[in-house]
C-alpha positions as CSV (number, residue, x, y, z in Angstrom):
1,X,-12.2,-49.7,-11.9
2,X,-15.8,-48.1,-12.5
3,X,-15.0,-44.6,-11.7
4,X,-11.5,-44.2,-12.1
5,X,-10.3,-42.4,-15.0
6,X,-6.2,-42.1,-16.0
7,X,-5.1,-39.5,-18.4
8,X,-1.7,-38.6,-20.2
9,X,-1.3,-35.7,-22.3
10,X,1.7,-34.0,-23.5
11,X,2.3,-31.1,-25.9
12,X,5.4,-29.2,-27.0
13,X,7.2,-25.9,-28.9
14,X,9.5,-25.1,-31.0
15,X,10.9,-21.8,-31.8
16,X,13.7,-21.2,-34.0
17,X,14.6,-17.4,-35.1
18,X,17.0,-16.0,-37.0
19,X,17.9,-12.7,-37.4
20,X,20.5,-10.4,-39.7
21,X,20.9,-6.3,-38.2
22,X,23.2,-4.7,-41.2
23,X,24.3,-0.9,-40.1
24,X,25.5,0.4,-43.7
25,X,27.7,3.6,-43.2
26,X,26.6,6.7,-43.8
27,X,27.1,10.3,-42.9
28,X,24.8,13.6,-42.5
29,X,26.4,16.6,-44.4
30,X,26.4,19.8,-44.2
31,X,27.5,23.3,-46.1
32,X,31.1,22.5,-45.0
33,X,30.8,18.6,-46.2
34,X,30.5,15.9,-43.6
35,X,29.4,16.5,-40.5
36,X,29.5,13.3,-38.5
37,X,28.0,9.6,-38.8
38,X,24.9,8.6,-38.8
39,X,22.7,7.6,-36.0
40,X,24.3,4.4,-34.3
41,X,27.5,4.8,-36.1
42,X,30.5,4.6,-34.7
43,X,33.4,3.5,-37.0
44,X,32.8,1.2,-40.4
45,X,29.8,-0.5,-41.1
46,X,28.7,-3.5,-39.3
47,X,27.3,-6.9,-39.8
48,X,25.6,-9.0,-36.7
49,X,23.7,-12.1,-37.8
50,X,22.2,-14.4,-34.7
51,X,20.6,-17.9,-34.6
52,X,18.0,-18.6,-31.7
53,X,16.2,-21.7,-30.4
54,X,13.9,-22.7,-28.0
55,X,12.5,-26.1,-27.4
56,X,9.9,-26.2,-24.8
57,X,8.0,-30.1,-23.3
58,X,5.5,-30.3,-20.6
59,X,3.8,-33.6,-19.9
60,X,0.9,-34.7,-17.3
61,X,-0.2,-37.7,-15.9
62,X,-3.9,-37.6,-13.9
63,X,-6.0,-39.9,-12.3
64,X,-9.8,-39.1,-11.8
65,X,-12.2,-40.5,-8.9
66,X,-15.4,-40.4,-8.4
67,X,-17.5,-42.1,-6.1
68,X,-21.5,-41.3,-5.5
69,X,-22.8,-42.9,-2.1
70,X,-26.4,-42.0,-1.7
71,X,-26.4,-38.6,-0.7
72,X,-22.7,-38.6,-0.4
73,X,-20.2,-37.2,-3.6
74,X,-16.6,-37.7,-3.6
75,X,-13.8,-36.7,-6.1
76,X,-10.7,-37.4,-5.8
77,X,-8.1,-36.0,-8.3
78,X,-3.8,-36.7,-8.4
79,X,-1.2,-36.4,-10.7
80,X,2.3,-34.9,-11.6
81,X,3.4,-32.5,-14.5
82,X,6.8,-31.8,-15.6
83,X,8.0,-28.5,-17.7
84,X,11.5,-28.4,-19.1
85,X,12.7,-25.3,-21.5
86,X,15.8,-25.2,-23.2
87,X,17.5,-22.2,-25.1
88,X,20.5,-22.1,-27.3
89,X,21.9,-18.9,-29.4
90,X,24.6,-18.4,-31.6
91,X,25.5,-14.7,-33.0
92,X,28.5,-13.7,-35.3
93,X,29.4,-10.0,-36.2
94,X,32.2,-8.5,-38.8
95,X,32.9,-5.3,-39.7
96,X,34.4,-3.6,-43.0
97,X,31.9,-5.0,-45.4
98,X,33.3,-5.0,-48.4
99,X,31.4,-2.6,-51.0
100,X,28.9,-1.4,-47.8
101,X,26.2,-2.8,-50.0
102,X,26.1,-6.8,-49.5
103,X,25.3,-7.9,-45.8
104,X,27.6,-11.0,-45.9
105,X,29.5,-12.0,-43.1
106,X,32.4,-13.9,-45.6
107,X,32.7,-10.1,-46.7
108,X,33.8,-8.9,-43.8
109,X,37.1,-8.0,-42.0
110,X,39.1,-11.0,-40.1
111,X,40.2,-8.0,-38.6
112,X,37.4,-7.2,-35.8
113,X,35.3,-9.9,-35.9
114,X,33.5,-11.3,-32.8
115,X,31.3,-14.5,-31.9
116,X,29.3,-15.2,-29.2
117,X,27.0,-18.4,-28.1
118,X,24.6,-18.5,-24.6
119,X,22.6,-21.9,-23.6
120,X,20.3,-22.0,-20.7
121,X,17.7,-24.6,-19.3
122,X,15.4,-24.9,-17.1
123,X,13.1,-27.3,-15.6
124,X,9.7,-27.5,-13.2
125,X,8.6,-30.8,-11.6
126,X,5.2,-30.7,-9.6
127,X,3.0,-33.1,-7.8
128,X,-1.1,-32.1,-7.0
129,X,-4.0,-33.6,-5.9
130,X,-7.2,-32.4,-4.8
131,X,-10.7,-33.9,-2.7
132,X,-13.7,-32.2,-3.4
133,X,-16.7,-33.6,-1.2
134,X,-20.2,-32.7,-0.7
135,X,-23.1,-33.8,1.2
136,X,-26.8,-33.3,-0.8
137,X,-24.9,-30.1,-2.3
138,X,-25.4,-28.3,0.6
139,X,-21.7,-28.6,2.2
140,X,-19.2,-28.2,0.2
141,X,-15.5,-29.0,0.8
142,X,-12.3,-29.1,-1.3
143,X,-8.6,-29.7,-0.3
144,X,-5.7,-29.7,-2.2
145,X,-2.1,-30.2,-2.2
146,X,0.7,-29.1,-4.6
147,X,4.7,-29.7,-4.5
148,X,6.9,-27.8,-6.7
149,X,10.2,-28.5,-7.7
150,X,12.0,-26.2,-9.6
151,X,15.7,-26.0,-11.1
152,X,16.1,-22.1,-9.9
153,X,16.6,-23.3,-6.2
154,X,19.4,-25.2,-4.3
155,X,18.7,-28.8,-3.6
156,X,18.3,-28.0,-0.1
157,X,15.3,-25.4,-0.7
158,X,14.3,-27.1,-4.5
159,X,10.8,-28.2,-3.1
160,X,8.2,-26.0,-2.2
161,X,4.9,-27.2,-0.2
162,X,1.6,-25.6,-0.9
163,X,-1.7,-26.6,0.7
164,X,-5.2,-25.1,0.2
165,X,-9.0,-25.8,1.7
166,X,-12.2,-24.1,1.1
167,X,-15.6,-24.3,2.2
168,X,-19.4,-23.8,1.4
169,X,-22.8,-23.8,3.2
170,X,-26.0,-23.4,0.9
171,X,-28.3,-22.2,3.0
172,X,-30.9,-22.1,0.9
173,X,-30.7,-25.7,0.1
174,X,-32.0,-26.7,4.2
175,X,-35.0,-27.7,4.8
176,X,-36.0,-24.2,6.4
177,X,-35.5,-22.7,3.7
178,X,-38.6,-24.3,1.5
179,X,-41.8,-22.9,1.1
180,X,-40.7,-19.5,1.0
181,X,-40.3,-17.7,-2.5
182,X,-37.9,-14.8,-1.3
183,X,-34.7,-16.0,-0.9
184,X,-33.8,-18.4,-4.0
185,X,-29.9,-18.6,-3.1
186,X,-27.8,-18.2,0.1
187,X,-24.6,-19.9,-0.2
188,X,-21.5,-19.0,2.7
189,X,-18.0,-19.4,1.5
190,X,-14.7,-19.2,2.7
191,X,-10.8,-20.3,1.8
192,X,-7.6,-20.4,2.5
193,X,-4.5,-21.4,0.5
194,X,-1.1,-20.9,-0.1
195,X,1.1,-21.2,-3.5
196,X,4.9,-20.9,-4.4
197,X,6.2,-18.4,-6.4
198,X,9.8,-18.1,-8.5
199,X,9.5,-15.3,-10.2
200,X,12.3,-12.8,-9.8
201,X,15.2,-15.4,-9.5
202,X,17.9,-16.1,-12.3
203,X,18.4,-19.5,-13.8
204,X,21.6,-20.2,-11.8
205,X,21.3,-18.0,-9.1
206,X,22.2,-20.5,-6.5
207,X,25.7,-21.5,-8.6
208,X,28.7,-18.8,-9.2
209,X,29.3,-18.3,-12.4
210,X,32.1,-17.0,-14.0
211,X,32.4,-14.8,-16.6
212,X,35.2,-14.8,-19.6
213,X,36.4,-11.1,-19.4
214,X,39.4,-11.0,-21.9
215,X,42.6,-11.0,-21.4
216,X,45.4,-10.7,-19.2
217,X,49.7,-10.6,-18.9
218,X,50.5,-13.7,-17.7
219,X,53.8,-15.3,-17.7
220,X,55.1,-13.7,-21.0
221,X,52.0,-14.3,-22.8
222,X,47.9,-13.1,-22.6
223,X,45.9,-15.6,-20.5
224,X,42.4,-15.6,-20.6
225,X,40.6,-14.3,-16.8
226,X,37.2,-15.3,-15.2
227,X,35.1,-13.3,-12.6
228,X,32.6,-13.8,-10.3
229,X,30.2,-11.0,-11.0
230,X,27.6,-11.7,-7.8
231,X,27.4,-13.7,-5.1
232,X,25.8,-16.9,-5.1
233,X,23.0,-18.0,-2.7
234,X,22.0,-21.6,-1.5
235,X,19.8,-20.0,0.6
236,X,16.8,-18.9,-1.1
237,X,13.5,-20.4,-1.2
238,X,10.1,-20.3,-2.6
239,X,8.0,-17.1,-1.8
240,X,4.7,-18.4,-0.2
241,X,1.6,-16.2,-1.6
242,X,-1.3,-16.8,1.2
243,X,-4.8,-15.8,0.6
244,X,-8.0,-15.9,3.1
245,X,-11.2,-15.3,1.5
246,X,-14.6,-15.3,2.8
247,X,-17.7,-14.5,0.6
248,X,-21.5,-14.8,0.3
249,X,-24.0,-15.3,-2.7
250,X,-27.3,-14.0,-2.7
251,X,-30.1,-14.4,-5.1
252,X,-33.7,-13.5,-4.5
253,X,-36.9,-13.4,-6.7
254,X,-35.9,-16.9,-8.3
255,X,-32.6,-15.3,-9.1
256,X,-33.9,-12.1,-10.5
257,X,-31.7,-9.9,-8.2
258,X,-28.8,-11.3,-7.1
259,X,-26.0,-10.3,-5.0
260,X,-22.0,-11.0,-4.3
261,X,-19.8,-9.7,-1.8
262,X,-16.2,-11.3,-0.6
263,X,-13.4,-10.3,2.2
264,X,-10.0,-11.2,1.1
265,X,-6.3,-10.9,2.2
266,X,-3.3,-11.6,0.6
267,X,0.0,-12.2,2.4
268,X,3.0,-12.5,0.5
269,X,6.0,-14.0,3.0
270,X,9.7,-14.8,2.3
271,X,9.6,-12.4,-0.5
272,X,13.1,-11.9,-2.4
273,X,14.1,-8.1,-2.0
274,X,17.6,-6.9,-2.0
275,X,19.4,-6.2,1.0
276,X,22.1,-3.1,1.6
277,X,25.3,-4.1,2.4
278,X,29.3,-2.2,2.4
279,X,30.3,-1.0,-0.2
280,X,33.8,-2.5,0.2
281,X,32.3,-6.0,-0.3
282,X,33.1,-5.2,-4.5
283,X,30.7,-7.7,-5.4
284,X,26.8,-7.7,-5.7
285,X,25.2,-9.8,-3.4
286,X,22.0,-11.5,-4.3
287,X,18.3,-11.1,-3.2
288,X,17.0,-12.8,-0.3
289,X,13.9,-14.0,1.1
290,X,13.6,-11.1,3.7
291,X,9.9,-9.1,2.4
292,X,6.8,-9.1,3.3
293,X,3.9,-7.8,1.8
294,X,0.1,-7.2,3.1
295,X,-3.3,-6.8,1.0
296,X,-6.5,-6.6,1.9
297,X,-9.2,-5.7,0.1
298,X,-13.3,-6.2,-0.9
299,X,-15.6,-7.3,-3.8
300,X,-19.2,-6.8,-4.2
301,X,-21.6,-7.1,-7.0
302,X,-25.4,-6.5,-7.6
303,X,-27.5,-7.9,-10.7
304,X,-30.8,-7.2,-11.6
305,X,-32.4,-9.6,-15.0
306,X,-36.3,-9.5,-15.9
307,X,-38.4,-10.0,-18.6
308,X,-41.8,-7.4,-19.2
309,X,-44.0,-8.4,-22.3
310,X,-41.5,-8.9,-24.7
311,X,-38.9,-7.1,-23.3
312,X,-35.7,-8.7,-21.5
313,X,-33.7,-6.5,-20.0
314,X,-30.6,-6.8,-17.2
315,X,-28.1,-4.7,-16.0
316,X,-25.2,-6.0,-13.3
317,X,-22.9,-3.3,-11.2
318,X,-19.4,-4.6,-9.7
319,X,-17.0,-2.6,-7.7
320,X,-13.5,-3.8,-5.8
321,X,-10.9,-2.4,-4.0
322,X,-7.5,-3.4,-2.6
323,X,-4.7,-1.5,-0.8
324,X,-1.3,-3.0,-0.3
325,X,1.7,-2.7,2.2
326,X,4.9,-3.6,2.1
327,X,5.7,-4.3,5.4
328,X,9.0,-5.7,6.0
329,X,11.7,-4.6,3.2
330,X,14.5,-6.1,5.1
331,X,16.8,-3.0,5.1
332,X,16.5,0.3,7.9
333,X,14.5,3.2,6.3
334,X,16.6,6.0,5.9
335,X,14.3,8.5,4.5
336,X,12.7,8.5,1.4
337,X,13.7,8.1,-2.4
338,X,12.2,10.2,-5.1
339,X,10.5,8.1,-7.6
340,X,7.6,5.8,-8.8
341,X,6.8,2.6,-7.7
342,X,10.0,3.1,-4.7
343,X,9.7,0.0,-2.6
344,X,9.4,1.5,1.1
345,X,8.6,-0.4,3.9
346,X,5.0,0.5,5.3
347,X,3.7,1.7,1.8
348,X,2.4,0.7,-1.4
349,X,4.3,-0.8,-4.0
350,X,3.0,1.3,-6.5
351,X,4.0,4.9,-3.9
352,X,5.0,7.8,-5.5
353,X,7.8,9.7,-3.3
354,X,8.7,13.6,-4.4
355,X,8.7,17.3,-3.4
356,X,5.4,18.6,-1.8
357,X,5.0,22.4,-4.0
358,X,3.1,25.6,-3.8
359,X,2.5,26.9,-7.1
360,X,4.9,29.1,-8.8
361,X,7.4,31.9,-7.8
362,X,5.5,35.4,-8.3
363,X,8.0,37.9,-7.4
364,X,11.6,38.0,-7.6
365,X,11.7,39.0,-3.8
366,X,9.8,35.8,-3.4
367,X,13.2,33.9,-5.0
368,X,15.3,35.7,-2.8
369,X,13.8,35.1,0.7
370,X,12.7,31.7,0.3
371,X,14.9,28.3,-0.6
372,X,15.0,27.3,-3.9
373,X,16.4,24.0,-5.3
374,X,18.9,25.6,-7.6
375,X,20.1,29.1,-6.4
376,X,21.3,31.6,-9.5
377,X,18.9,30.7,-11.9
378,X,15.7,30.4,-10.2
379,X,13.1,33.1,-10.8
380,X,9.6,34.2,-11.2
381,X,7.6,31.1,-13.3
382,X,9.6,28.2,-11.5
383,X,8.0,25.6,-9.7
384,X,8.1,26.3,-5.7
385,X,9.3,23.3,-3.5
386,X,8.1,23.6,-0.4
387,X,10.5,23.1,2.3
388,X,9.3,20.7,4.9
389,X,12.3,20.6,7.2
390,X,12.6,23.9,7.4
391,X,16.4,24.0,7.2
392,X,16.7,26.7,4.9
393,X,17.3,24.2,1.7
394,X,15.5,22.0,-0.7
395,X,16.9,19.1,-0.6
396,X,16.2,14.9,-0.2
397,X,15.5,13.1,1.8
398,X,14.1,15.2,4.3
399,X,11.9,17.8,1.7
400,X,10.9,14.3,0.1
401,X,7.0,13.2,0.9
402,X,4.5,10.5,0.4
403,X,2.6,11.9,-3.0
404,X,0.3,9.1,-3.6
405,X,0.1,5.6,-5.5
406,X,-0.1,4.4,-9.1
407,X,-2.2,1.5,-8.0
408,X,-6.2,1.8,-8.8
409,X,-8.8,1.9,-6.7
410,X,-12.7,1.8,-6.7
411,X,-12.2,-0.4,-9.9
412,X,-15.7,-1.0,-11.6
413,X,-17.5,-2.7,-14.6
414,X,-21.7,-1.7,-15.5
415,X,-22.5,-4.2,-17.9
416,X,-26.7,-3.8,-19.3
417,X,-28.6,-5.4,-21.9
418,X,-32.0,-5.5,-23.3
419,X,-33.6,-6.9,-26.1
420,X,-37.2,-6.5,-27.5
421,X,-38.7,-7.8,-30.9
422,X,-35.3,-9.2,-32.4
423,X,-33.8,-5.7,-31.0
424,X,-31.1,-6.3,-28.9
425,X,-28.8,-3.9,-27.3
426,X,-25.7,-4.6,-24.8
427,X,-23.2,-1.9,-23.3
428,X,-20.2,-2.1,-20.9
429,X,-18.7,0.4,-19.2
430,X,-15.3,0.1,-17.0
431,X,-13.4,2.7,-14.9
432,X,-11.1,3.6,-11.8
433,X,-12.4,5.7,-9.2
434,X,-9.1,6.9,-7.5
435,X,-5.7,6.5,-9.0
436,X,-2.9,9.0,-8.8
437,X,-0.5,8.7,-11.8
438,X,2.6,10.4,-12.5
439,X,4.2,12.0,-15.8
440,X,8.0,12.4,-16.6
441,X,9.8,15.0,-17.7
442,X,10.2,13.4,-20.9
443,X,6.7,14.2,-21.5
444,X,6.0,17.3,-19.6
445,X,9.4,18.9,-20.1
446,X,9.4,20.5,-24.5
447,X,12.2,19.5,-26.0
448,X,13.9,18.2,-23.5
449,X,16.4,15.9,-25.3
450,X,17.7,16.7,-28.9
451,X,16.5,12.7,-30.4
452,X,12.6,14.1,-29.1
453,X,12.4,17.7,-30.2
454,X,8.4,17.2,-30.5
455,X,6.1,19.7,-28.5
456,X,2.3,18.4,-27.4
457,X,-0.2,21.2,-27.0
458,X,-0.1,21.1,-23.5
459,X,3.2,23.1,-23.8
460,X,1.7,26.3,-25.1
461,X,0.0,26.9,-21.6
462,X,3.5,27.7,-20.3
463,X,4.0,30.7,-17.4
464,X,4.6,34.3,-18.4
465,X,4.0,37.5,-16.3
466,X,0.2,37.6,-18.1
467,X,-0.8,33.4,-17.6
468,X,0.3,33.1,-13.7
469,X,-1.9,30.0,-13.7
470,X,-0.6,28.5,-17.0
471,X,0.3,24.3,-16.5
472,X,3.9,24.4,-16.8
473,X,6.5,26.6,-15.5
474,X,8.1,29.0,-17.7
475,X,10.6,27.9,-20.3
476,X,14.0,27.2,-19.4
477,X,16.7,24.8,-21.4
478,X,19.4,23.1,-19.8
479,X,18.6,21.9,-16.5
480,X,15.8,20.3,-14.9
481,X,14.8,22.2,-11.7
482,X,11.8,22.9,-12.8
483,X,10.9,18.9,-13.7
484,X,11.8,17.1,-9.8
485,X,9.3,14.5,-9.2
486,X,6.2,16.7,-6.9
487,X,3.1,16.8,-6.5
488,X,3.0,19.4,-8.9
489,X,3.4,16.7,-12.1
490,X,0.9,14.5,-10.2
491,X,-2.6,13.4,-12.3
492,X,-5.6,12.1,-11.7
493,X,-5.3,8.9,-13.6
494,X,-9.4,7.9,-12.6
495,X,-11.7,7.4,-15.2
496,X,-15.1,5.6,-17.0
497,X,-15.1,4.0,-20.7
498,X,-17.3,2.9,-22.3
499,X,-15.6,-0.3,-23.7
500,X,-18.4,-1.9,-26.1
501,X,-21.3,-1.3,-27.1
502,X,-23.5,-3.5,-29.5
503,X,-26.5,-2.8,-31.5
504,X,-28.7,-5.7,-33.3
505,X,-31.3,-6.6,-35.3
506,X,-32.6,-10.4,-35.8
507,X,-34.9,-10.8,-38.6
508,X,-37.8,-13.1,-37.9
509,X,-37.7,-16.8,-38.2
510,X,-41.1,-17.1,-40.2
511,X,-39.0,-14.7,-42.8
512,X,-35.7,-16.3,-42.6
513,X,-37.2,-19.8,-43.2
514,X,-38.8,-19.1,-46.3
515,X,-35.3,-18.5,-47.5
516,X,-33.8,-21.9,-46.3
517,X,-32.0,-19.8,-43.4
518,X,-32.5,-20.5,-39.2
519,X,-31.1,-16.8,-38.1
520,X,-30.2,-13.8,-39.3
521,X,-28.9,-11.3,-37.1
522,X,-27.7,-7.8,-38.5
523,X,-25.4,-5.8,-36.0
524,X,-23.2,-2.8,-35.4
525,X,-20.1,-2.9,-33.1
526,X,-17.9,-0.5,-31.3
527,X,-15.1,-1.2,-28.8
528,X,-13.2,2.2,-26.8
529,X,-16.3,4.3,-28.1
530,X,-15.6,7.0,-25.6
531,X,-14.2,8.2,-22.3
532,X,-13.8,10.4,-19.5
533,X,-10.9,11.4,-17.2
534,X,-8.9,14.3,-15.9
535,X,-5.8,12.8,-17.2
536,X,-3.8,15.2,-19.3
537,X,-5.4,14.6,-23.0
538,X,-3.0,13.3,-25.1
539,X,-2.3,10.5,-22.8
540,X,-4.6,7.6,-22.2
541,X,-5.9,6.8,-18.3
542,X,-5.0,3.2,-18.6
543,X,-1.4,4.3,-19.2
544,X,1.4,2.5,-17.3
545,X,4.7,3.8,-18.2
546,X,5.4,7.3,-17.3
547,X,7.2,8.4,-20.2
548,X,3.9,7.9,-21.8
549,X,5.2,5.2,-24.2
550,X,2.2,3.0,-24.9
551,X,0.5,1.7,-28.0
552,X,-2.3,3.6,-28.7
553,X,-5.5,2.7,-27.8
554,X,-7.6,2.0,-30.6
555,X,-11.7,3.1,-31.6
556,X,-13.4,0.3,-33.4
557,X,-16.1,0.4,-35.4
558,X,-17.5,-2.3,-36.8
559,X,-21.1,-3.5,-38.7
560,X,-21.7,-7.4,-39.8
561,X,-24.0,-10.0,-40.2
562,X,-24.5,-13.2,-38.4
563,X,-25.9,-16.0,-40.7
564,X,-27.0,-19.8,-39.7
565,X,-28.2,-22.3,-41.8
């Protein structure tokens, strides 16, 4: 059929692992001879050897359309895919090695051995199909369709239904629009669409499953008992991610400046969120499709590209912003919870909840006529919460306040160019206007735990009677009054970078041909070149764990040659 195109395609992985984790015994000594074991050890040496494998499939089955009719083009696309991953593991340990030098399992004790296996699968079926139409490619039109099926769910709630439709006028393509040189592009745009999502759920959340505990007396002898650790749930379905967007294009000047700016919001329904229930229940109870979250947000962009003599030259500025609410949580609100990235109905996801603070104590009579959050050992140098009740306490969750929210805001990307004469420059720069961003104790606190004795420099500018306006408060082991998520640990996380930058040089071709080469371009090449922010200095801005565990992010420099024959 002259149009019609049918395609199969298939693909598939294999991942099998094996792994051997040998704890040799071994003691730390002292003056008076041994002291204890070593780190990790708690009795005899230990042997654990595992065996891992996965085998994913996915297959796919499409059939292309397309149809022209004068001024009339249709396309018309359908199909089904299927996903299935399986996972087996096998893992034996012994103890008593004999010698403490081979890792062998055969060498080990019979004594307090141990073996374990786990096998999981999982599977995904899904149906699609799409129409695109247009009329003289100035209305555009595209619908699609998708049914999911996945293993996760009951059969009741297994299939999920997700349609989509968008939309385009091109202005600038009517008849109206010709014989004027201004406006090269005006194109309208809008959608709306919905898709499933799974994430979040177990495997077999929706079957109880028992778990092989041990032993138990039974009947003169030790029977084997099962437990159901959580409730099952038949219930639960797909979580339905809606977005609207509407959006126009610009270009004037035959697309020297153009221009982009789009609407969206996002509308997350039936979202799985735990629920609080009586204690005396003794079981946990799964996660239901109770949320609801809200975002909104904008997108614009501006680009200017021109050419002057020999030089070419463009630059092109973008900037977004979203905020988000979470505005059903499916429990009552009773108060706030200290922490980042709480889940609170009628905030962010990303909030930050802790004590509002005033600086430091400056007096001891200060300490004594006002409330403290630990009475006996607070003095001058220690943070001062501020109590917002005014119940003559600090304490949560009525001195606990909104602080702010880890999420970004104001995100933007400068990307320029020029090139003159086989010169050619590029540069991008990236940042966050607004983002609040919180650091732990583990960080801020000096040795705060005995496995991370380290100090950063930051914890020289602690208080004393002579540096009242020092960073940290003043020294004090053994508790952590001084450390309570507040306002007073709160950074500004909001920053530029200058991500690449690339310098060239491209030799000319009436050169380069003499020597049996087309191009020859000579270039420099830097990546993270530098940076600004009002984040604490040790830590980078596009941190996300607030222990400040991250891999370091890494300047590159680099030159090289680019060389076609």
């Amino acid at each position: 059929m002259k149009g019609l195109e049918v395609k199969a395609v298939g693909a598939g992985r294999v991942i099998n692992s094996q792994s051997k984790n040998w704890r040799r015994q071994y003691g730390k000594y002292g003056p008076n001879g041994l002291n204890s074991m070593g780190a990790g050890q708690s009795g005899p040496n230990r042997l654990t050897q595992s065996t891992d494998n996965t085998r994913y499939i996915t297959v796919q089955l499409t059939a292309d359309y397309n149809l022209k009719i004068k001024r009339h083009n249709l396309h018309i696309l359908a199909g089904w895919s299927a996903e299935n991953n399986s996972y087996e593991s096998l893992t034996g340990e012994r103890t008593d090695i004999i010698g403490n030098e081979l890792p062998a399992l055969v060498m080990g004790s019979t004594d307090q051995w141990s073996n374990s296996a786990s096998e999981t699968e999982w599977a995904l079926l899904s149906g699609f199909g799409r129409i695109n139409y247009n009329l003289d490619e100035r209305y555009l039109f595209e619908a699609n369709i998708r049914m999911d099926g996945s293993s996760r769910f009951s059969k009741k709630h297994r299939w999920g239904y997700f349609p989509s439709f968008s939309g385009a006028w091109r202005i600038s393509e009517e008849a109206f629009m010709k014989g004027q040189h201004i406006v090269t592009n005006l194109k309208l745009r809008a959608s709306w669409g919905q898709l499933g999502n799974q994430n979040g759920l177990g495997l077999y959340d929706h079957i109880a499953k028992y778990n092989i505990s041990g032993y138990y007396p039974f009947a003169n002898e030790l029977g084997q008992w099962a437990k159901v650790n959580s409730l099952p749930s038949e219930d639960r379905t797909w979580e339905t991610v809606e977005m609207t967007n509407i959006g126009i294009d610009l270009g004037f000047l035959n697309n020297r400046l153009t221009a982009e700016a789009e609407l969206f919001w996002k509308h997350t329904k039936d979202m799985l969120v735990s629920i609080e229930i009586p204690s005396m229940i003794g079981i946990t109870v799964p996660t239901g499709n109770y949320g609801e979250l809200k975002v909104h947000g904008w997108n614009i962009a501006i680009g200017w590209n021109d050419r002057i003599g020999n030089l070419n030259y463009s630059a092109r500025f973008s900037l977004s912003d979203q905020k988000d609410k979470l505005t059903n949580y499916g429990k009552e609100f009773n108060g706030f919870s200290s922490g980042v990235g709480v889940y609170t109905e009628g905030y962010s996801l990303g909030a930050i909840f802790g004590y509002k603070t005033d600086g430091y104590f400056k007096t001891q009579e200060e300490v004594d006529n006002y409330p403290v959050f630990r009475k006996g050992i607070t003095a001058p140098g220690d943070v001062k919460y501020i109590d917002l009740d005014n119940d003559g306490k600090i304490s949560a969750p009525n001195d606990i306040a909104y602080l702010g929210s880890t999420n970004p805001r104001y995100v933007f990307g400068l990307n320029l160019s020029a090139d003159w004469n086989g010169i050619d420059v590029s540069a991008l720069f990236q940042g966050v206007g607004k983002r609040d961003y919180y650091l732990s104790s583990e960080v801020m606190a000096p040795f705060r735990d005995t496995w991370g004795n380290f100090s950063y420099t930051l914890h020289n500018d602690y208080w004393t009677p002579d540096n009242t306006n020092a960073a940290l408060p003043r020294p004090y082991a053994g508790t952590s009054h001084n450390y309570q998520i507040s306002d007073h640990w709160l950074q500004n996380a909001a920053y530029i970078r200058l991500k690449n930058l690339q310098i060239g040089y491209t030799l000319p071709s009436r050169i380069m041909r003499k020597a049996g080469i087309d191009r020859l371009r000579i270039y420099f090449s830097g990546d993270n070149l530098l940076e600004y922010s009002k984040l604490q200095s040790d830590f980078d801005p596009e941190l996300s764990n607030i222990n400040g565990y991250m891999y370091p992010m890494l300047r590159s420099y680099s030159f090289g040659i680019n060389l076609t024959f």
